[in-house]
C-alpha positions as CSV (number, residue, x, y, z in Angstrom):
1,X,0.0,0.0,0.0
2,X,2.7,2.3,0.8
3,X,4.8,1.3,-2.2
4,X,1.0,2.0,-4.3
5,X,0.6,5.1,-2.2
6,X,4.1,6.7,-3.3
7,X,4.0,6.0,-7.3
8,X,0.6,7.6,-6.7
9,X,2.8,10.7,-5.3
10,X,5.2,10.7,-7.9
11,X,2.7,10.3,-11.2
12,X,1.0,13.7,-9.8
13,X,4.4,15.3,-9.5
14,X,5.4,14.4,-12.6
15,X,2.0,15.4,-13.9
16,X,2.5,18.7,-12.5
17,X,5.6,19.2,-13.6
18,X,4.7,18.6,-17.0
19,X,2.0,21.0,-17.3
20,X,4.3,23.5,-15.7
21,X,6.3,22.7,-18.8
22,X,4.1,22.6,-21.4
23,X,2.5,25.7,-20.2
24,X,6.3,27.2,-20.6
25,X,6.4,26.5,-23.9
26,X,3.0,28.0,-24.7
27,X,4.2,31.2,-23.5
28,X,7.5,30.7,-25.4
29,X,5.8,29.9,-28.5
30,X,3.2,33.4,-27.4
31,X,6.3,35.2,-27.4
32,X,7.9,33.8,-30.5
33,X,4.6,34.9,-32.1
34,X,4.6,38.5,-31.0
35,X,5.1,40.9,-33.5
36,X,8.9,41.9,-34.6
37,X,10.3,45.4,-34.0
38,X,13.0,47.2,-35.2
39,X,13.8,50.3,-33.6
40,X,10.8,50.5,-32.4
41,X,9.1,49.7,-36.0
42,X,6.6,46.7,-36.5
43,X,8.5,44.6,-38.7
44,X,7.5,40.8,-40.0
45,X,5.8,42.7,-43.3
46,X,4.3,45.5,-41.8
47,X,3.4,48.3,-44.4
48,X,4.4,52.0,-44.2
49,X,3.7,54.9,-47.2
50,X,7.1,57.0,-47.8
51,X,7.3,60.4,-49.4
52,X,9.0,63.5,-49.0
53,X,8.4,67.2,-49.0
54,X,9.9,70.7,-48.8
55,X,12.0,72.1,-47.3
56,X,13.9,68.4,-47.9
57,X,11.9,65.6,-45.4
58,X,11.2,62.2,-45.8
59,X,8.2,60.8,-43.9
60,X,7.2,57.6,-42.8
61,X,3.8,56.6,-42.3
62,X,2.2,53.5,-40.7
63,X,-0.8,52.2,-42.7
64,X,-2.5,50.6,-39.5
65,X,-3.2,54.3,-37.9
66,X,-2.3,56.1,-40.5
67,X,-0.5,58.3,-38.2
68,X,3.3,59.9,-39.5
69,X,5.9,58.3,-37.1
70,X,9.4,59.2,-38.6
71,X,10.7,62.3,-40.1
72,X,14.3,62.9,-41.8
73,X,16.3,65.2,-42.5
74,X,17.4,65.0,-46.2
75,X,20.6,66.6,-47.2
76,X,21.2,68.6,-50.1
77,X,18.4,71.1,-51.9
78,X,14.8,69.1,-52.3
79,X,14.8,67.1,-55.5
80,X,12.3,65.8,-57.5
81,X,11.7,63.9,-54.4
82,X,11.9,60.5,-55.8
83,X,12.3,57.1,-53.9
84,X,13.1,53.3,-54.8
85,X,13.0,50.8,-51.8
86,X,14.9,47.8,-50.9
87,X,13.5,44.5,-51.2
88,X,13.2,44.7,-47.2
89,X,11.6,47.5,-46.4
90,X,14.3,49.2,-44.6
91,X,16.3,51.4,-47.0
92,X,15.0,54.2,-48.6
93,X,16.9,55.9,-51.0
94,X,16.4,59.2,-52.0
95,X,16.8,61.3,-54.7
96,X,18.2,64.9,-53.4
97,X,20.5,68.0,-54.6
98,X,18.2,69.0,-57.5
99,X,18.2,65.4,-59.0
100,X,21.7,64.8,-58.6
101,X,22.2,62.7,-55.7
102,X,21.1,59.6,-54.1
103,X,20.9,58.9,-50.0
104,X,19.8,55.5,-48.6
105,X,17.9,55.7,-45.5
106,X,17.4,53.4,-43.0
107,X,13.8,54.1,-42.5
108,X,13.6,53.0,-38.5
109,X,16.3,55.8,-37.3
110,X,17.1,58.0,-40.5
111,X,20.9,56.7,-40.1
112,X,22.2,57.2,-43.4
113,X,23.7,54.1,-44.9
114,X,24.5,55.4,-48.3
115,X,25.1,57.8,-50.7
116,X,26.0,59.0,-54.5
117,X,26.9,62.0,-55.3
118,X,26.6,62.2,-59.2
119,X,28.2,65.0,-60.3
120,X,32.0,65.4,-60.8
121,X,34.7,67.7,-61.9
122,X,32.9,70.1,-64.6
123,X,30.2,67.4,-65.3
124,X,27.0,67.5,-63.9
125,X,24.8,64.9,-63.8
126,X,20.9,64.8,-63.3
127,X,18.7,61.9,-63.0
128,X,15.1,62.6,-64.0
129,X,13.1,60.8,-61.3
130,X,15.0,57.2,-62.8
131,X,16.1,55.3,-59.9
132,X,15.7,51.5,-59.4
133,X,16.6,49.0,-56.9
134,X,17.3,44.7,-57.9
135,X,14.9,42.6,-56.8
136,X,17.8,41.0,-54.8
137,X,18.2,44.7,-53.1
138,X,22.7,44.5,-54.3
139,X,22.1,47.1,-56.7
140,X,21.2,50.6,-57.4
141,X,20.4,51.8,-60.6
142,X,20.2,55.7,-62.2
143,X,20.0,56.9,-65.7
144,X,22.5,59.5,-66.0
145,X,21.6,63.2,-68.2
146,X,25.2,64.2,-68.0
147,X,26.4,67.5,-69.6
148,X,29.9,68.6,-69.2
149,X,30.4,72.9,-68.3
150,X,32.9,74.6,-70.4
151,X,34.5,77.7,-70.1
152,X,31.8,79.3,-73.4
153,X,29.1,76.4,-73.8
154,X,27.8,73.1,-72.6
155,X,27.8,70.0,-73.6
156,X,25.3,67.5,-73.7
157,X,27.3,64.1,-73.2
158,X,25.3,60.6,-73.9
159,X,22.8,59.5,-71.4
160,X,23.7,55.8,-69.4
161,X,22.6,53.9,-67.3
162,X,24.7,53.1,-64.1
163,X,25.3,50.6,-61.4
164,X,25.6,51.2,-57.8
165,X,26.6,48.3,-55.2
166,X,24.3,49.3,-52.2
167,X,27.3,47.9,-50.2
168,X,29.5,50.4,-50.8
169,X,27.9,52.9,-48.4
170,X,28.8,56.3,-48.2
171,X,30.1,58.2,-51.9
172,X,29.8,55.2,-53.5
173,X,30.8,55.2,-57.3
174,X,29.5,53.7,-60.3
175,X,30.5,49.7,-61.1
176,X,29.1,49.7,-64.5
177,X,27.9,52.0,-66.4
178,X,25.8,52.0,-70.3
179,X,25.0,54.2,-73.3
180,X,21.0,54.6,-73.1
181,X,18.1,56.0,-75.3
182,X,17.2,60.1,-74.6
183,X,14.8,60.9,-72.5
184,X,14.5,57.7,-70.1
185,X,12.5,58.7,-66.7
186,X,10.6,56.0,-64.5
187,X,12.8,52.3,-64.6
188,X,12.4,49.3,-62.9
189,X,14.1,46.7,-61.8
190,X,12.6,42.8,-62.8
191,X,13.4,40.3,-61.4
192,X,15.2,38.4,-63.8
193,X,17.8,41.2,-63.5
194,X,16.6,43.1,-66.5
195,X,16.2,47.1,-65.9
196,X,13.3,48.6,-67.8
197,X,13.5,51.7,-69.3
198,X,10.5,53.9,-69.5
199,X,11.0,56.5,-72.5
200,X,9.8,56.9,-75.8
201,X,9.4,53.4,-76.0
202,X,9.6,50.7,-73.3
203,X,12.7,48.5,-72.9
204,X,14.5,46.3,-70.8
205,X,18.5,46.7,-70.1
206,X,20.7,44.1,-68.9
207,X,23.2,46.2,-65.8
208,X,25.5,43.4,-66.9
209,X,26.8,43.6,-70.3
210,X,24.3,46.8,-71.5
211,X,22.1,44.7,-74.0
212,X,19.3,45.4,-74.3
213,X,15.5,44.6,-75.9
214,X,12.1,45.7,-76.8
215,X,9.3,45.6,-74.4
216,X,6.6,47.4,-76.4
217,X,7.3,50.0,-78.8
218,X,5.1,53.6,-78.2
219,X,6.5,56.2,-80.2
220,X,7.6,54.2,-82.5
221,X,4.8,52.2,-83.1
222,X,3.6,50.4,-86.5
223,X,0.4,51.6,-86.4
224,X,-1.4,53.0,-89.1
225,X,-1.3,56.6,-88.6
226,X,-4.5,57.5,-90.6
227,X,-6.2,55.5,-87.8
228,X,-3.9,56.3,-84.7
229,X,-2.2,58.9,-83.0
230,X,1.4,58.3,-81.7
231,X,1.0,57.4,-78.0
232,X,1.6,60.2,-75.5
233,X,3.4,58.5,-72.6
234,X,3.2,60.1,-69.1
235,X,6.3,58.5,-67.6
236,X,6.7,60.4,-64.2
237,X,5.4,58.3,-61.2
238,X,6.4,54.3,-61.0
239,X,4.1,52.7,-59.3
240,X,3.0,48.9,-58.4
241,X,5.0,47.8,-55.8
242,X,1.6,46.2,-53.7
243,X,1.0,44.0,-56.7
244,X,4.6,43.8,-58.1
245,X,4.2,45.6,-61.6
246,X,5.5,48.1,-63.9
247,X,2.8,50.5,-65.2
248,X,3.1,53.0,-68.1
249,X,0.1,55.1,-68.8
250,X,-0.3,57.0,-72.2
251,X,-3.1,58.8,-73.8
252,X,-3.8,58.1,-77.3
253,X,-6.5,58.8,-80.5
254,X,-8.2,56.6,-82.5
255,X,-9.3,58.0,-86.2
256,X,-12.9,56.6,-86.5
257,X,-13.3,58.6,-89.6
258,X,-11.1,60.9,-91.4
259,X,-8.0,61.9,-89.3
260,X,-8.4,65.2,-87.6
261,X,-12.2,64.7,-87.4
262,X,-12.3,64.5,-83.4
263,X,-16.3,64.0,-83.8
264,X,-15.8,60.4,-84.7
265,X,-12.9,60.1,-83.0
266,X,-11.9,58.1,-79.2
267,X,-9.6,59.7,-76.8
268,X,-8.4,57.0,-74.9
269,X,-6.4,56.0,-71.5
270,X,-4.0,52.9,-72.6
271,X,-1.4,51.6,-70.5
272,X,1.7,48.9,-70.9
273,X,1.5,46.8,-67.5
274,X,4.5,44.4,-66.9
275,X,4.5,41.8,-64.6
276,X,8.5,42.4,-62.9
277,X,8.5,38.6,-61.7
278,X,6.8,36.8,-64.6
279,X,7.9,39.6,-67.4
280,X,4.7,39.0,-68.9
281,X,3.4,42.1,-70.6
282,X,-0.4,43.7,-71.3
283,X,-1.6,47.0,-73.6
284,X,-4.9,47.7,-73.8
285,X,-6.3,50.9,-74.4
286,X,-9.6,50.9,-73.1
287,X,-10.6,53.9,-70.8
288,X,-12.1,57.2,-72.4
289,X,-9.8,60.3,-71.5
290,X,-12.5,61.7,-69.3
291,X,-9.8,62.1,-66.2
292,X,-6.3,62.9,-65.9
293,X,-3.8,60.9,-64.1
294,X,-0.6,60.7,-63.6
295,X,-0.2,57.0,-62.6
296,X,-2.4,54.0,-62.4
297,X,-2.3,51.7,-59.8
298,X,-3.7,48.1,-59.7
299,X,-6.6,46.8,-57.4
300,X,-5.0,43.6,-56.1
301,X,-7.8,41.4,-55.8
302,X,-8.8,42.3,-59.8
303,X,-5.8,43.1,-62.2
304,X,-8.9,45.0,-64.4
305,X,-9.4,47.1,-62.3
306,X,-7.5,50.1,-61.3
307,X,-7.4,53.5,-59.7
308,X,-6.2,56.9,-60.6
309,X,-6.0,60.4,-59.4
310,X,-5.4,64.2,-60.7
311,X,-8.6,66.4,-59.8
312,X,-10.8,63.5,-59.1
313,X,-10.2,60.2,-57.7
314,X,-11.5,57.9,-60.0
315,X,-11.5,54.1,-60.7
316,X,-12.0,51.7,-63.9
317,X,-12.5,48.5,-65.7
318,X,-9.5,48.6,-67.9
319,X,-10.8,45.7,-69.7
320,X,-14.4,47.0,-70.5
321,X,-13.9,50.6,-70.0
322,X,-16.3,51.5,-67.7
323,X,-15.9,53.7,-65.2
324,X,-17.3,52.8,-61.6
325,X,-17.0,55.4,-59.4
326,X,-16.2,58.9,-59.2
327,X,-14.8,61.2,-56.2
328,X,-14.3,64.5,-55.7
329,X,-11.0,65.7,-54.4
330,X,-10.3,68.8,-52.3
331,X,-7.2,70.2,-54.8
332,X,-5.3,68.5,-57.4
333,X,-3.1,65.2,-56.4
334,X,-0.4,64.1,-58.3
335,X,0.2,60.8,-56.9
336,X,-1.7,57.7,-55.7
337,X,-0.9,54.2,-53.8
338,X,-2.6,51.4,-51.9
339,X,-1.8,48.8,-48.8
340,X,-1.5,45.3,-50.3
341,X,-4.9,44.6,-49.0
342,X,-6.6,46.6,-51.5
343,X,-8.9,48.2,-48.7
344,X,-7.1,51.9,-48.4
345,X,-6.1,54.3,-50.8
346,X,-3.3,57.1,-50.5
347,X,-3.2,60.0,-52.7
348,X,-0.4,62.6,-52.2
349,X,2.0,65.1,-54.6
350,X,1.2,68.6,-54.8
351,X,0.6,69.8,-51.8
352,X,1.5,69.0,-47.9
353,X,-1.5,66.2,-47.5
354,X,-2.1,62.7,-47.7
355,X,-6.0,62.1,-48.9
356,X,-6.7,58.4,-47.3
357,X,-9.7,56.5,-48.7
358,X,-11.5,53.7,-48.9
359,X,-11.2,51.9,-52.1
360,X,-14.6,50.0,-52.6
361,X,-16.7,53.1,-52.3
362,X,-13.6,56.1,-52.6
363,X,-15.1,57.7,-49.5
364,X,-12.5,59.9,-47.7
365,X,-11.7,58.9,-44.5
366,X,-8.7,60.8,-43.5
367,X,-5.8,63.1,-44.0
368,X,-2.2,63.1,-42.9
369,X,-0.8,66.3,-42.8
370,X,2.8,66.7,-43.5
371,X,5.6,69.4,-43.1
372,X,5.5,71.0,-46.9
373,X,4.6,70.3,-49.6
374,X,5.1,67.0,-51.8
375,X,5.3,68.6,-55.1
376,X,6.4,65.7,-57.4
377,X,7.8,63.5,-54.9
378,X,7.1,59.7,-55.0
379,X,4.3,57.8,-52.7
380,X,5.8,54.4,-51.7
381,X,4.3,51.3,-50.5
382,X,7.3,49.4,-47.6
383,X,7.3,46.3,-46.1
384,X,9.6,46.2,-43.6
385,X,10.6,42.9,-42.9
């Protein structure tokens, strides 16, 4: 009995004990669970909007309150405010100094982590908005407008395109660098390591040997002119990183009767979309040019249909043309982004506020307010990892 009585003892102990164990791993696996910080930043994905303003600020704002939690200080005079993320979320870099020059930004302190200053001996250098980073985050790209200053005149050297290694940190210098078309703006990086040039004409670059293909010719397309009008490509803002894509907008006519007669005639929205994992490639012109925009952005749940802003918020059916739904804005907005779960809007540029709306209905639901003003300064979508 006593013998009974004590391995009666010892199987509650060691019941005990386990559940004093197992309930210690629970809370080890709760607190394994718990939402990553860096700096103070929800990490594991979490999604912030970027811009920047005047005098020269960048912002960070989280997407869950939609509140502006990090602010700074870019050097150099305010650029055309553009920004290309890393594939992590965590470096911003901006383009400062009147175009010219590059700073990466760790977005959860503002340390700088690197830099590129363009410009050299009597050369300047300007990039118009055309910044990219790989999809593997190792490189930085620019297309270079260089002209050299001399003594009575200035000349305009050929454009390229170079190559950064984001390792290289502070006045890092170009690795690579290739002869490019005129007039290059918005570029993006795919991810089979191609660049894409957004100009005249879409192509893709290779930042390792400089050859490079046609995407989808614009300017120089083989339509017939008697029945269309050379595409006019708005290649400012680029877009797309909630749905991974490339989008290039462009207004175009169609000549329903003789050309010139505008009474039979279609003013339409097209677009080039590009797919930067698969490469895969759409044009469609579809919408009627009832609305300027200066970028189209993607509704993640239905690639047909997609959002745009200028003096009205407005969204489409690419693929039918209709319009659903109109909204009123409070001034003009240059620029427009979404989180990645297609519920909010984010429409900025211009001016010193964010408009934040709902993207079934396009009902306003709140505005940031920021330092200065955007002016043509970039709206990004980060995921900070």
């Amino acid at each position: 009995m006593k013998l009974t009585k004590m391995f009666k003892q010892a199987a509650i102990v060691t019941a005990i004990g386990a559940s004093v164990l197992l309930t210690g791993c629970n809370n080890a696996n709760t607190v394994a669970e718990a939402p990553a910080t860096i700096n103070g930043m929800k990490a594991g994905g979490h999604e912030y909007i970027l811009t920047v303003t005047r005098p020269n600020e960048l912002h960070i704002v989280d997407t869950e309150t939609n509140k502006l939690i990090r602010t700074c200080d870019v050097p150099g005079v305010f650029g055309n405010g553009g920004i290309a993320m890393s594939p992590d979320g965590r470096i911003a870099y901006v383009m400062t100094n009147k175009w010219e020059d590059v700073y990466g930004f760790d977005i959860t302190n503002c340390d700088i982590k690197f830099s590129v200053k363009q410009s050299y001996d009597n050369v300047q250098v300007k990039s118009i908005t055309s910044m990219a980073v790989s999809a593997d985050g190792k490189e930085l790209y620019t297309v270079q407008n260089p002209v050299r200053k001399l003594p009575d005149r200035f000349e305009t050297m050929e454009p390229r395109l170079a190559v950064f290694n984001t390792n290289d940190g502070l006045n890092a210098k170009p690795v690579r660098t290739f002869p490019v078309d005129r007039r290059i703006t918005k570029i993006g990086a795919m991810h089979n390591g191609e660049v894409i040039l957004g100009g005249g004409d879409l192509k893709a670059i290779d930042p390792q040997n400089g050859k490079t293909r046609m995407i989808k010719a614009l300017q120089n397309w083989d339509r017939a002119p008697d029945k269309w009008v050379p595409p006019d490509a708005f290649a400012m803002h680029s877009l797309g990183e909630h749905v991974g894509e490339f989008i290039m907008p462009y207004f175009t006519i169609r000549w329903n009767g003789a050309p010139g007669d505008e009474s039979k005639a279609d003013f339409l929205w097209g677009h080039v979309r590009i797919d930067m994992k698969t490469g895969e490639v759409e044009s469609i012109e579809k919408v009627p040019f009832e609305f300027i925009v200066f970028n189209w952005i993607t509704d993640p749940h239905d690639k047909d249909v997609m959002y745009g802003s200028f003096n009205q918020l407005s969204k489409h059916n690419v693929k039918t043309g209709e319009t659903i739904n109109v909204q009123a804005m409070d001034h003009t907005y240059y620029n427009i982004n979404m989180a990645n779960d297609g519920k909010t809007l984010y429409i900025g540029g211009t001016s010193s506020d964010i408009s934040v709306h709902r993207s079934d209905t396009l009902e306003k639901i709140g505005s940031i307010q920021l330092t200065g003003d955007m002016s043509t300064s970039d709206l990004r979508l980060a995921r900070l990892k």
